[in-house]
C-alpha positions as CSV (number, residue, x, y, z in Angstrom):
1,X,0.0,0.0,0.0
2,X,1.4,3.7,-1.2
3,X,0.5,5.7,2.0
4,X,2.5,9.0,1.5
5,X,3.9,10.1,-2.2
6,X,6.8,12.8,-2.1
7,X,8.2,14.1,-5.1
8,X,8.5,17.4,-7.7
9,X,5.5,18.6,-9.2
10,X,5.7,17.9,-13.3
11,X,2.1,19.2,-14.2
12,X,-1.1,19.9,-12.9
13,X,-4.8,19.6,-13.7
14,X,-8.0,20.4,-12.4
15,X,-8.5,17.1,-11.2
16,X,-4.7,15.2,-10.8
17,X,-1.4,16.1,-10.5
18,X,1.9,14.1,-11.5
19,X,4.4,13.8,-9.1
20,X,8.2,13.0,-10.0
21,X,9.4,10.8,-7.6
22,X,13.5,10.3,-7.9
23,X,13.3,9.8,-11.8
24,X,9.5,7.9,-11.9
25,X,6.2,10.3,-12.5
26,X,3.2,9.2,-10.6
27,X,-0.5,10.6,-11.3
28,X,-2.2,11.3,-8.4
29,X,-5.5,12.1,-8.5
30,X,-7.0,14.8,-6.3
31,X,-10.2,16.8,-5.7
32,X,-10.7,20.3,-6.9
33,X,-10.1,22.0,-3.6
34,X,-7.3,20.3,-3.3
35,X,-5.4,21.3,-6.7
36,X,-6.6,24.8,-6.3
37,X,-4.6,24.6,-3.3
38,X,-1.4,22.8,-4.9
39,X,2.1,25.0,-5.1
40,X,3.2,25.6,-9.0
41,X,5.1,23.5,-11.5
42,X,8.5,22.8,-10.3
43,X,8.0,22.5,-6.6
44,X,7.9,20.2,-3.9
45,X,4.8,18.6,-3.0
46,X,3.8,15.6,-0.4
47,X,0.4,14.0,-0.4
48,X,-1.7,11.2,1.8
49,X,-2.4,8.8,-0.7
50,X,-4.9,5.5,-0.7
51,X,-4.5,3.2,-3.6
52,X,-7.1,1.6,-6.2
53,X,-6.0,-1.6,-7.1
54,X,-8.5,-3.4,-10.4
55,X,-7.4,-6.2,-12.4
56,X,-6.9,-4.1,-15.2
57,X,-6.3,-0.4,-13.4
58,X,-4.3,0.7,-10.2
59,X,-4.8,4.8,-9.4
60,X,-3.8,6.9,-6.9
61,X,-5.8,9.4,-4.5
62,X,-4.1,12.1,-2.6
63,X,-5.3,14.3,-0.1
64,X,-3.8,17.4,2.0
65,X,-4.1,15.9,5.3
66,X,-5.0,12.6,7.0
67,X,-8.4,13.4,7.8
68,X,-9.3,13.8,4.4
69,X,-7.9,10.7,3.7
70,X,-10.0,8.9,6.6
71,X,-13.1,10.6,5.1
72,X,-12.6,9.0,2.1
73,X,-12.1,5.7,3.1
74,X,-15.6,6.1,5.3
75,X,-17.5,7.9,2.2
76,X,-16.2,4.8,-0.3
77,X,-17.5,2.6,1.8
78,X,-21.2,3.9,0.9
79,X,-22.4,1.7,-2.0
80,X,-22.5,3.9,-4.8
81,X,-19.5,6.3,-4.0
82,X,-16.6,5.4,-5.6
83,X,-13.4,7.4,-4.9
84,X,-14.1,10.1,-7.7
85,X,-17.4,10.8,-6.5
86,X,-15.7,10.9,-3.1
87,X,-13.7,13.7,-4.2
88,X,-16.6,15.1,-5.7
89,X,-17.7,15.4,-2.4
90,X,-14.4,16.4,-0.7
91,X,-14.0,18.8,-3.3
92,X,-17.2,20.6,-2.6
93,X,-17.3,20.8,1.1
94,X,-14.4,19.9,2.5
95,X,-13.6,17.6,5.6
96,X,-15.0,19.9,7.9
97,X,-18.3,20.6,5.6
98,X,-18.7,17.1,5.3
99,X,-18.9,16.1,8.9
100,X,-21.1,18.8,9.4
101,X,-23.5,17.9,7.0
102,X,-23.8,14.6,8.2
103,X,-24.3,15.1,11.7
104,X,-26.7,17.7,10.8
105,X,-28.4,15.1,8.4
106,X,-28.0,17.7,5.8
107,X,-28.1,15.5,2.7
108,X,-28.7,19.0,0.3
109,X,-25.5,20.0,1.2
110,X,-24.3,16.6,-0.1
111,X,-26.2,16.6,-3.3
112,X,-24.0,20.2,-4.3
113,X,-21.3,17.6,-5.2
114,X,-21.1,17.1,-8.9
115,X,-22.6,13.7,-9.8
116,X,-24.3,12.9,-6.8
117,X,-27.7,12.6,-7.1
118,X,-30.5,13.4,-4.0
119,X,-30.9,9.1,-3.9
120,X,-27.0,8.7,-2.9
121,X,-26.6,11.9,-1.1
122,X,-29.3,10.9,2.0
123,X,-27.7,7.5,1.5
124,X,-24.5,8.9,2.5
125,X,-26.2,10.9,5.7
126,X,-28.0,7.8,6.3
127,X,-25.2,5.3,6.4
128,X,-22.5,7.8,7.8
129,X,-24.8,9.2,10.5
130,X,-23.6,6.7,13.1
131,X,-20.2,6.1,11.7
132,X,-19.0,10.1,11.5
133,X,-18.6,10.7,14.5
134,X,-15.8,8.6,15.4
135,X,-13.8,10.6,11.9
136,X,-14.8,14.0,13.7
137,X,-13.5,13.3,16.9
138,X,-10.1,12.3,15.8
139,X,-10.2,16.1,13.4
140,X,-8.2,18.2,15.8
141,X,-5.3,15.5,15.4
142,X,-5.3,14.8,11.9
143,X,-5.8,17.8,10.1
144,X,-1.6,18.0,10.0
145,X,-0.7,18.0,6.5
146,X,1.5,14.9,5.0
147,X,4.9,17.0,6.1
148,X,7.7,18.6,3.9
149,X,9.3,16.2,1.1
150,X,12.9,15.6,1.1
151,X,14.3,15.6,-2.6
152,X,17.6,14.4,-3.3
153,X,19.3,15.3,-7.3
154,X,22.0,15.1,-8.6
155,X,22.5,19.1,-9.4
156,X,22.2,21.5,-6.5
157,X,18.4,23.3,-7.7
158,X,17.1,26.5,-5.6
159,X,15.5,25.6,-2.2
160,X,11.9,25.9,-2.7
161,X,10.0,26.8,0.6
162,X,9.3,23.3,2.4
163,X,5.4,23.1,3.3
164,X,5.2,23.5,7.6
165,X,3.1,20.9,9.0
166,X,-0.1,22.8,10.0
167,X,-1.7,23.0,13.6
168,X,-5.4,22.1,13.6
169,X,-7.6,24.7,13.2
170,X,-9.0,26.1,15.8
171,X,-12.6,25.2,14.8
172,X,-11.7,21.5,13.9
173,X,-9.5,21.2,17.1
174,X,-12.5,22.7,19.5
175,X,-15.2,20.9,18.3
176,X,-13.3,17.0,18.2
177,X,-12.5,18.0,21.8
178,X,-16.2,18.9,22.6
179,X,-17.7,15.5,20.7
180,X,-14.9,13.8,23.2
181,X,-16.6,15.1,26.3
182,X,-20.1,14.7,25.0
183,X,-19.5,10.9,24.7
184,X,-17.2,10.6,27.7
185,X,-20.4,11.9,29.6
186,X,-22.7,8.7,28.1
187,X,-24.1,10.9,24.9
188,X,-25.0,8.8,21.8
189,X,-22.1,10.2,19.8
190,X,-24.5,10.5,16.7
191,X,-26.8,13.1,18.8
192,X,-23.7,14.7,20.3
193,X,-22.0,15.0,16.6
194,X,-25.1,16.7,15.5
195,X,-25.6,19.0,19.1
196,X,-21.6,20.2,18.5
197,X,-22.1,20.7,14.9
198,X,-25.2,23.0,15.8
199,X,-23.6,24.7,17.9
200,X,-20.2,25.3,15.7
201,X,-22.8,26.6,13.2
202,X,-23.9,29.1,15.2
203,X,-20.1,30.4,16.5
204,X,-17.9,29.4,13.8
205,X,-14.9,30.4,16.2
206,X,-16.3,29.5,19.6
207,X,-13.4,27.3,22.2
208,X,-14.4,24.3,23.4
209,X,-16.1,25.1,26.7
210,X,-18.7,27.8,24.9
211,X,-19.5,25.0,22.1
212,X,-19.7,22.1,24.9
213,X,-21.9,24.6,27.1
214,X,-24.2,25.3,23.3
215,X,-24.3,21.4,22.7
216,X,-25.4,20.6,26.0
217,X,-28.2,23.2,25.6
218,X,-29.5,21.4,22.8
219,X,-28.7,17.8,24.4
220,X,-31.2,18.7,27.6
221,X,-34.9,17.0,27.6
222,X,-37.3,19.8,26.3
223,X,-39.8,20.5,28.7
């Protein structure tokens, strides 16, 4: 299995990029968001990467961080997603806006992806709903990107600035540690996903404690 690919970027597309890899070009396919984001031609680039293996076809999908990666691998396992309708969906909202939708059961914001239809996208919510939350409570500590290549040549080339591993947002970071505490106090993790996400809707840049205090609002028996 090809977890990580590190190499110099040879060209780039909407929809993959190829990666030179100590004399051998690998074509790594990636969502939109994510080659928006990609440095130019001629830099260093490392991606998260899960490999396709068919009889007849082996492709590669990269992602920024490891929590895109792990959202793919839950979102392929919906019948009817394969891994480019995955990024489809990756692509449009993002890891965040993903888990988000789901715990909010917000299968429009699903359908937005290109190619999946209002039948797959509540399929999605449906399937997911239990499953997510387990994904977003592990955000905070894998939203580091896959690190800064190391390129060895044989001619001395100009030092291109190395990509920093990135500390989780504070958003993603405050709202796995919330969903933590909500299930560490006995809270069915799907209602707690949905109570935090609510809340995180409603103060994109709230801490922890103010998004636990909003969850647990929501979480209390209605009189």
């Amino acid at each position: 299995m090809i977890g990580r690919i590190a190499g110099v970027i040879l060209h780039r597309a909407t929809d993959h990029v190829l990666i030179d890899v100590r004399g051998v070009g690998y074509i790594v396919h990636v969502s939109e968001r994510t080659a928006a984001g990609l440095p130019p031609v001629g830099q260093a680039l490392a991606l998260y990467t899960d490999l396709l293996v068919r009889e007849d076809l082996l492709q590669l999908f990269g992602f920024p961080t490891l929590l895109e990666k792990e959202w793919h691998k839950l979102l392929t396992s919906v019948q009817g997603i394969g891994a480019k309708a995955s990024l489809a969906v990756l692509g449009t909202l993002g890891a965040e806006g993903l888990g988000r939708a789901i715990a909010l059961g917000d299968w429009s914001a699903v359908r937005k992806a290109p190619g999946v239809g209002p039948k797959l996208a509540q399929r999605v919510v449906l399937e997911l709903k239990d499953k997510a939350p387990s994904v977003m409570a592990m955000g905070g500590a894998l939203t580091v990107d896959a690190g800064a290549p190391v390129i060895e040549t044989d001619t001395p080339a100009p030092a291109a600035p190395a990509p920093v591993a990135k500390a989780p947002p504070a958003s993603a970071a405050a709202q796995s540690e919330a969903l933590s505490a909500l299930t560490n106090l006995g809270y069915n993790p799907s209602e707690a996903a949905s109570a935090v996400a609510q809340a995180a809707a409603a103060e994109p840049e709230a801490a922890m404690p103010a998004l636990i205090r909003a969850a647990l609002r929501s979480l209390a028996p209605k009189e």
